[in-house]
C-alpha positions as CSV (number, residue, x, y, z in Angstrom):
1,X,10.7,5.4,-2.1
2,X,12.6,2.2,-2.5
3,X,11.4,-1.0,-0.5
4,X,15.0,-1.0,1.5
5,X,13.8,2.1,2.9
6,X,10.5,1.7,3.4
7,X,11.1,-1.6,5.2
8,X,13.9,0.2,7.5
9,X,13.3,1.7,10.5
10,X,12.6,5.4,9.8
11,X,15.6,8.0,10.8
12,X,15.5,11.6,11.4
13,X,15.7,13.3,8.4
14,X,18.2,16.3,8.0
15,X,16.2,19.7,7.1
16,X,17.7,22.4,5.1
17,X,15.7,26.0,4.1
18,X,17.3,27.1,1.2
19,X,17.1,30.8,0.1
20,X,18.2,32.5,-3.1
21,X,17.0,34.8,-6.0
22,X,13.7,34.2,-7.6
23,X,15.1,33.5,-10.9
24,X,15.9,30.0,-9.7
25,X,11.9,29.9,-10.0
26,X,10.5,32.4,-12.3
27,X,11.2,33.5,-15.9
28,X,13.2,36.6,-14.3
29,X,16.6,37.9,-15.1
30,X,19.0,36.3,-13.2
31,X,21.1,37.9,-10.4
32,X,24.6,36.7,-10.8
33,X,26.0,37.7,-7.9
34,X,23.6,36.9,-5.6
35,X,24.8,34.3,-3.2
36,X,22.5,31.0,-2.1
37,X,21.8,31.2,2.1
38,X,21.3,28.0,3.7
39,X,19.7,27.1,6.9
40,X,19.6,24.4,8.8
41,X,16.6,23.7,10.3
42,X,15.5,20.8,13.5
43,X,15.9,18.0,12.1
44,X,12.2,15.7,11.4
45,X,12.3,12.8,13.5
46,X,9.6,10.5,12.0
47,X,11.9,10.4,9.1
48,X,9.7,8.9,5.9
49,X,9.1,10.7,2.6
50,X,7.5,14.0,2.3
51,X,5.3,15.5,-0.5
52,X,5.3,18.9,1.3
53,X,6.8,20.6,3.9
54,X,4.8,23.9,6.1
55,X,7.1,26.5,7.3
56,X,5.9,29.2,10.1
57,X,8.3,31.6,10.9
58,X,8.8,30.3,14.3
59,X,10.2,26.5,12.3
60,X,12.8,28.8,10.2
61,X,14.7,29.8,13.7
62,X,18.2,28.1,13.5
63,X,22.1,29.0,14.8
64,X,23.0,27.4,11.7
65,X,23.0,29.5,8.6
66,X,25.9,29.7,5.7
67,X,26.4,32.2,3.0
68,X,27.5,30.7,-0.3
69,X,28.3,33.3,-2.5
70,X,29.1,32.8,-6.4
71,X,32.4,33.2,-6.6
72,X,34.2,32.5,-3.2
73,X,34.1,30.2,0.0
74,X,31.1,30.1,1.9
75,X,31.0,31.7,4.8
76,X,29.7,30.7,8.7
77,X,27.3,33.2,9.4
78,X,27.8,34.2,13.2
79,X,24.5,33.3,14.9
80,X,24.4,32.6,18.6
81,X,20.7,32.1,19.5
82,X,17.9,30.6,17.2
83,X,15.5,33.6,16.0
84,X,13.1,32.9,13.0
85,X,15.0,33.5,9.6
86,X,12.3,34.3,7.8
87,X,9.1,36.2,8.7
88,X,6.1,35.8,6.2
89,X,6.8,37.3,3.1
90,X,10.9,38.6,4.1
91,X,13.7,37.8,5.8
92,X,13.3,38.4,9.6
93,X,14.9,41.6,10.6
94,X,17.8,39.7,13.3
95,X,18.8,37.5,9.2
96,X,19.3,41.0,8.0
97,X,21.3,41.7,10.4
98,X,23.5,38.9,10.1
99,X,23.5,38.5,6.5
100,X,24.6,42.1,6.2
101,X,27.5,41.3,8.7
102,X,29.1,38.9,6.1
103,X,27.9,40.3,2.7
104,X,30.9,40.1,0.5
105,X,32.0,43.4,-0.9
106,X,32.2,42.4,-4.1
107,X,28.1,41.5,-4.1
108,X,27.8,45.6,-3.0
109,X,25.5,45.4,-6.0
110,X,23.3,42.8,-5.2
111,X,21.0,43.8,-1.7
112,X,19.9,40.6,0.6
113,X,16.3,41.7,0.2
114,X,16.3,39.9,-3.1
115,X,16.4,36.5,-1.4
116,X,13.7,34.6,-0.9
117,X,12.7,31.1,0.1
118,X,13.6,28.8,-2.7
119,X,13.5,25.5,-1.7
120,X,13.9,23.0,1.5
121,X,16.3,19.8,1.5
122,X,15.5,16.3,3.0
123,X,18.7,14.2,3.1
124,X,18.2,10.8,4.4
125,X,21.6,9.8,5.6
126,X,22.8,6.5,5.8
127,X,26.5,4.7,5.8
128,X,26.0,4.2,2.1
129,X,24.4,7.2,0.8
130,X,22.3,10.5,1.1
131,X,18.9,10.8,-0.4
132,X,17.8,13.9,-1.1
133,X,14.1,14.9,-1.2
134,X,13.7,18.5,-3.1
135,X,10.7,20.7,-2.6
136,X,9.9,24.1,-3.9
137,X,8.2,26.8,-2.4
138,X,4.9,26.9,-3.9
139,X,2.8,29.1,-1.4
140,X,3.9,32.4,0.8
141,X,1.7,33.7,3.3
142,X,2.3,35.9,6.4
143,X,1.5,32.3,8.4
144,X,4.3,30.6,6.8
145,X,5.9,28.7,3.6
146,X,5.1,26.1,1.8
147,X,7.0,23.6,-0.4
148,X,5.8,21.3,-2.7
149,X,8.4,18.0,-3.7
150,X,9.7,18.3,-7.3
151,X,12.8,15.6,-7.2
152,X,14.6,13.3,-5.8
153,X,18.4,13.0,-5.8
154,X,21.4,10.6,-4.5
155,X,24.7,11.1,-3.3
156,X,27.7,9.4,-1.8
157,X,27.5,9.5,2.1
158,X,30.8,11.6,1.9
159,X,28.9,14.7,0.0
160,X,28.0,18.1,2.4
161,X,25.3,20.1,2.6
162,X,27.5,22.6,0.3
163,X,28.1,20.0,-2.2
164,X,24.6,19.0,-2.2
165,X,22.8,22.2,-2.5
166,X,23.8,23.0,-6.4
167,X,22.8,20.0,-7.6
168,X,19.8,20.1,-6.1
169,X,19.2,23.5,-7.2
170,X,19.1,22.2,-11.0
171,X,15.7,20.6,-10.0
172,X,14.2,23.9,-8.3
173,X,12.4,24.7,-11.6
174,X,11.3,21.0,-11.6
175,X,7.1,20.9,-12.2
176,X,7.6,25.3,-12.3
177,X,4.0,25.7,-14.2
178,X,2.4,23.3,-11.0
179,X,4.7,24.4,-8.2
180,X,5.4,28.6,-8.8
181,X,1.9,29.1,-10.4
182,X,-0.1,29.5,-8.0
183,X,-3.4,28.7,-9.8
184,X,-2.1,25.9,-11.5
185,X,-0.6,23.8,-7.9
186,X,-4.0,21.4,-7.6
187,X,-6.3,18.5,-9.3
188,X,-8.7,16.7,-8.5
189,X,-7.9,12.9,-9.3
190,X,-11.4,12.1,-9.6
191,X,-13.3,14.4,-11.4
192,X,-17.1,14.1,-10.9
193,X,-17.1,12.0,-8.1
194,X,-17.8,13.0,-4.4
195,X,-15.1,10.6,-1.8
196,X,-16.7,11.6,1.8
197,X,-16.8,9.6,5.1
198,X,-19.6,11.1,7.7
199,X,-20.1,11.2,11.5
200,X,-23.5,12.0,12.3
201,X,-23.3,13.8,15.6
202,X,-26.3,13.7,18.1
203,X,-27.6,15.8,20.8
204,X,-27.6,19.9,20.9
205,X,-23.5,20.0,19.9
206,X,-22.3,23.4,18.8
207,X,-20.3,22.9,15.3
208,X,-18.7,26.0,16.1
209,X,-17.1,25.1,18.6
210,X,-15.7,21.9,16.9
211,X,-14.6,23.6,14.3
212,X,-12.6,26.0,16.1
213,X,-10.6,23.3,18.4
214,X,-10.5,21.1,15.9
215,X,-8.4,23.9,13.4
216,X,-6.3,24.8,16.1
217,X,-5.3,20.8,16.5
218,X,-4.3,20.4,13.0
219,X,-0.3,19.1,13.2
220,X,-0.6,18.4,16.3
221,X,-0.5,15.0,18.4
222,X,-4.3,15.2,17.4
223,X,-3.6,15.3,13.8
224,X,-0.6,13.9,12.7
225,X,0.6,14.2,9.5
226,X,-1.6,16.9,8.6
227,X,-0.9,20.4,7.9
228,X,-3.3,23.4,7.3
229,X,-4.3,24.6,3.9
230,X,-2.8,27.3,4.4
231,X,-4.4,30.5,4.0
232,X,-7.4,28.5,3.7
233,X,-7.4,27.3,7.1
234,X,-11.4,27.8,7.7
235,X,-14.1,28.2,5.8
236,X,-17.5,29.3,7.0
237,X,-20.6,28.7,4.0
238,X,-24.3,28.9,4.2
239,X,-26.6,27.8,1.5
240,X,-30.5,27.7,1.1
241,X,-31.2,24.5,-0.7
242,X,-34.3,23.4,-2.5
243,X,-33.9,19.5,-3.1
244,X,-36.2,17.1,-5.6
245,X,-35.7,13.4,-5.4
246,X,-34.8,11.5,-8.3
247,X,-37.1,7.9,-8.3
248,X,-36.5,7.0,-12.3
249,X,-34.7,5.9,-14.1
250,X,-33.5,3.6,-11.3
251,X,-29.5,3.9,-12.9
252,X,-30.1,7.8,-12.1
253,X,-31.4,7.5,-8.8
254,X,-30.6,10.1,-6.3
255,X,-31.6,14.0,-6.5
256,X,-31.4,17.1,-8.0
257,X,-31.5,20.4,-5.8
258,X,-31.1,24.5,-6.4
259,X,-28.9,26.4,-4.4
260,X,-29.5,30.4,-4.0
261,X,-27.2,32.7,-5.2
262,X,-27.0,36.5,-4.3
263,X,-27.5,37.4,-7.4
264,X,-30.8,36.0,-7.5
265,X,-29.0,32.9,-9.8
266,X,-29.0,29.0,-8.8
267,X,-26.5,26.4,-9.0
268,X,-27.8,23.1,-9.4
269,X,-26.3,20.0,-7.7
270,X,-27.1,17.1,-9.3
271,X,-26.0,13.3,-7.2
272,X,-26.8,10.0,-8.1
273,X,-26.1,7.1,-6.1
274,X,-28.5,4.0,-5.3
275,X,-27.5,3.6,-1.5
276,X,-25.8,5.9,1.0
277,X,-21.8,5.2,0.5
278,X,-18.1,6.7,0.1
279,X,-18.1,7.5,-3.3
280,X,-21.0,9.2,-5.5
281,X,-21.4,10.7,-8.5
282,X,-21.9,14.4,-8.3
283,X,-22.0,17.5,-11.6
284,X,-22.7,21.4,-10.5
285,X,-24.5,23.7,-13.4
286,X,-23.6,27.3,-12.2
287,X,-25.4,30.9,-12.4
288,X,-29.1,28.9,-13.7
289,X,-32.3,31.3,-14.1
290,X,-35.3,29.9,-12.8
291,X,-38.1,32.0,-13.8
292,X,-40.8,32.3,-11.2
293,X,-38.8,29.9,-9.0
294,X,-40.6,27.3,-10.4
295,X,-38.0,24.8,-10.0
296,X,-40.4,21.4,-11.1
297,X,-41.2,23.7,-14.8
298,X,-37.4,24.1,-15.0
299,X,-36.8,20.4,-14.2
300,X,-39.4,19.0,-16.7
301,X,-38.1,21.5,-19.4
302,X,-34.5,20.8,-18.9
303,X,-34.5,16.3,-17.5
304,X,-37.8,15.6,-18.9
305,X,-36.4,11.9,-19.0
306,X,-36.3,12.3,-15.2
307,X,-38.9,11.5,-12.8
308,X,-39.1,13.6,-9.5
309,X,-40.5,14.2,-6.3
310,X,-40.4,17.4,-4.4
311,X,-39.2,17.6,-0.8
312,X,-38.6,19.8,2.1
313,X,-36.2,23.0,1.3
314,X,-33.9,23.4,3.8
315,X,-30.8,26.1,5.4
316,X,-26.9,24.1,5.7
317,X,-24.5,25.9,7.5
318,X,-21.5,24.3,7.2
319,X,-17.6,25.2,9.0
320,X,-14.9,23.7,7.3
321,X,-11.7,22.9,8.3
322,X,-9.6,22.3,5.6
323,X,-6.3,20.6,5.8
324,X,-3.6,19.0,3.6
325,X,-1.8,15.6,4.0
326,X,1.9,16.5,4.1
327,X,2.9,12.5,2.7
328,X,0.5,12.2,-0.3
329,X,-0.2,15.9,-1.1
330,X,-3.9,15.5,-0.8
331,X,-6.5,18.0,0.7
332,X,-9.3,16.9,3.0
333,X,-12.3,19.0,4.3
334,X,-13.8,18.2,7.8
335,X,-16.9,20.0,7.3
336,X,-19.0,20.4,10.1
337,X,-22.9,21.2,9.3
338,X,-25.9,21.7,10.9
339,X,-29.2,21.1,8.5
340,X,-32.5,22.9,9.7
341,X,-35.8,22.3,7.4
342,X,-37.6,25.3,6.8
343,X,-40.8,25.7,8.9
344,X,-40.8,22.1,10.9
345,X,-37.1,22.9,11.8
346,X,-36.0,19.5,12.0
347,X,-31.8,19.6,12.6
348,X,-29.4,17.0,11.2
349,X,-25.5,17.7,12.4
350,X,-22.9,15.9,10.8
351,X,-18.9,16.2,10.2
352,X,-17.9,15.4,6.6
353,X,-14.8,14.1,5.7
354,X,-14.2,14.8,2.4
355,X,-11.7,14.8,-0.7
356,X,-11.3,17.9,-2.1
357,X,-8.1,17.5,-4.8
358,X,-4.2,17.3,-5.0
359,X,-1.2,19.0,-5.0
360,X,0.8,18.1,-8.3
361,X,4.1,17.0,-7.1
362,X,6.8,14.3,-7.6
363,X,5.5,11.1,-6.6
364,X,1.6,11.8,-7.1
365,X,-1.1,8.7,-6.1
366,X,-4.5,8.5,-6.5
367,X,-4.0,5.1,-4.6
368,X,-3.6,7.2,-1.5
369,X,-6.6,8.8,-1.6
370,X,-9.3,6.4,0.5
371,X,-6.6,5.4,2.7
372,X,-5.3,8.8,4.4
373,X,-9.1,9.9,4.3
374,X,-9.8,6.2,6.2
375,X,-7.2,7.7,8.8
376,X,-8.2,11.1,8.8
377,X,-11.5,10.0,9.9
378,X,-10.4,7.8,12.7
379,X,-8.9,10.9,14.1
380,X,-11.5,12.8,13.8
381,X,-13.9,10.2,15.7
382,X,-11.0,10.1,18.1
383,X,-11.3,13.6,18.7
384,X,-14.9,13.4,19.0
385,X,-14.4,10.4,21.5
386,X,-12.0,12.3,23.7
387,X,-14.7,15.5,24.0
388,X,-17.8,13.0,24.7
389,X,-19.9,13.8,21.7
390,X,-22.4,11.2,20.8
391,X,-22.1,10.3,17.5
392,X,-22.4,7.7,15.0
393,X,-19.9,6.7,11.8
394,X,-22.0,6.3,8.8
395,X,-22.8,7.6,5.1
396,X,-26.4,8.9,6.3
397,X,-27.1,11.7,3.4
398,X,-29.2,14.6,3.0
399,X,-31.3,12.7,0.8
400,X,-32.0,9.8,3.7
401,X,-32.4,12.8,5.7
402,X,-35.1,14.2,3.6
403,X,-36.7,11.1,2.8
404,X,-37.4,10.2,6.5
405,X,-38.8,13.1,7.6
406,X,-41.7,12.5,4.8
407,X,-41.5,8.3,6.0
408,X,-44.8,7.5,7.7
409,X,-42.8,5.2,10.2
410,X,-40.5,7.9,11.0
411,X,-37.6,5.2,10.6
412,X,-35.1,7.4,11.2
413,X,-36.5,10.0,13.2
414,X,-34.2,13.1,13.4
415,X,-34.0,16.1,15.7
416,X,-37.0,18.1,16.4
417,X,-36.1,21.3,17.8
């Protein structure tokens, strides 16, 4: 974004759903007679750059929908209320309907069910020029679309949406091995390392029910600038963890612990860190065997430069709501957990809010990272604020946790239930 228009007062931004044949995306034999389908949709009005755009079927309803065919003038497409244009994985029965009312004879051949969701246009307008944000679909699900920006393009003021949509189209197979591959669409910009803010929560709080309103809030005045993960909207994880305390070296403080598997494997989980803070260094070693359980033998055999103590195993159930910032491209976690130790039962709750990785689009910055998780926090304390949970912002860890339930001063004495 150039600093004229960051400096300017955002405008609305002109939205336009572009369907047309798959080829556009994929290594598929292209359908030459297939005709492009634009759709306008409401226009965005905090304006500002976008590095993806969520689509439910209910944001595809618009009266304004053209038919640009191959070889001949577009054509109005006769629409006279606003019904959702497409419906999770296919155009919406009422678009069939009206497509088919203005299918050119000549594309006989070619049937409308071959469309689908291609791309979606930002144009910035101005007295000067039209700047054009591209994003390509990247994710269908029966919730909605998603599209991830691949390029950027300029044009004079005087250029339409007809003139615009071609060009742009040159670009939909921009980033094609991050953006159609669906496998391939994430990174994590820091590799190793854990980025997680924490709001201890006090009193009997049910993280359920957190969880639940808070998913329900995402995009909302609540949560601004945040859309689901979609598909991935909540996660629900339990884990039986038996932790060991790393005291030297002192440059490897922090701990070791062994997580059960159902198939009778561990994963190990291995953080260091000197002092509860945002960032720490974190490894996973997957599908270990531990014979006899003996998990100090299997310590000594395999970090016998290690010192360790052993403390108290514990359950962690967590609920996650995971979400995805719709400027930067990054996913967060809020992951609310409740820790019980095994046969004292002594509770910590917490909501994380973590870093999980990136999309891979045009205009990618780690630099983004700390602040939208910064803001993402603040509006989770908010939330918390507004539904009187006592709480407190802080790194606290498992590991402080741990440690002062075996402290003789009981410094920080958690919940006894």
């Amino acid at each position: 974004m150039s600093q004229e228009t960051a400096a300017a007062k955002p405008a609305q931004v002109r939205r336009i759903l572009v369907l047309g044949d798959p080829a556009l995306q994929y290594s598929l034999v292209p359908r030459k007679r297939l005709p492009i389908v634009t759709i306008d949709l409401p226009a965005d009005p905090d304006g500002g750059d976008r590095a993806v755009e969520y689509l439910r079927p209910i944001d595809t309803a618009s009266v304004s929908i053209r038919l640009l065919p191959q070889d001949s003038a577009p054509v109005e497409v006769p629409v006279e209320v606003a019904r959702p244009t497409w419906s999770g994985c296919a155009l919406s029965e009422s678009m069939r309907t009206h497509l088919r009312s203005v299918w050119p004879g000549a594309a006989a051949t070619e049937s409308i069910e071959f469309l689908s969701p291609v791309m979606v246009l930002r144009l910035h307008e101005s007295q000067e020029r039209t700047r054009v944000e591209v994003l390509a679909c990247t994710r269908l699900r029966e919730v909605g679309a998603v599209f991830a920006r691949v390029a950027e393009c300029e044009f004079p003021s005087t250029a339409t949406a007809d003139d615009v949509v071609p060009v742009a189209l040159k670009s939909a197979g921009n980033l094609r091995e991050h953006v159609a591959v669906e496998n391939h669409v994430f990174r994590n910009l820091v590799p190793g390392v854990e980025i997680e803010n924490k709001i201890t929560l006090r009193g009997d709080v049910s993280i359920w029910r957190l969880t639940s309103e808070m998913a329900s809030q995402v995009g909302s005045a609540s949560f601004p600038g945040f859309i689901p993960d979609v598909g991935n909207e909540v996660q629900r994880w339990e884990v039986f963890q038996h932790t060991f305390e790393v005291l030297n070296p002192a440059a490897e403080r922090g701990y070791i612990a062994f997580q059960e598997q159902p198939s009778g494997a561990f994963m190990l989980k291995h953080k260091i860190f000197a002092e509860d803070t945002l960032r720490r260094v974190e490894t996973f070693r997957h599908n270990l065997a531990v014979p006899g359980r003996d998990f100090a033998a299997f310590l000594d055999l395999e970090y016998p430069h290690l010192t360790f103590r052993a403390l108290r195993t514990f359950s962690r159930t967590r609920f996650d709501v995971n979400l995805e910032s719709s400027a930067t491209g990054h996913f967060f976690g809020i992951e609310i957990d409740e820790v019980r130790t095994a046969g004292d039962e002594h509770v910590l709750r917490q909501a994380e809010i973590a870093y999980h990785r990136s999309r891979i689009h045009d205009g990618l910055d780690v630099a983004t990272v700390e602040p939208e998780l910064e803001r993402l926090t603040n509006l989770v304390d908010s939330y918390l604020a507004r539904n009187g949970v006592d709480r407190e912002r802080t790194f606290y860890s498992k590991l402080s946790f741990l440690r002062d339930i075996e402290s003789p001063s009981g410094a920080t004495s958690p919940t006894r239930c």
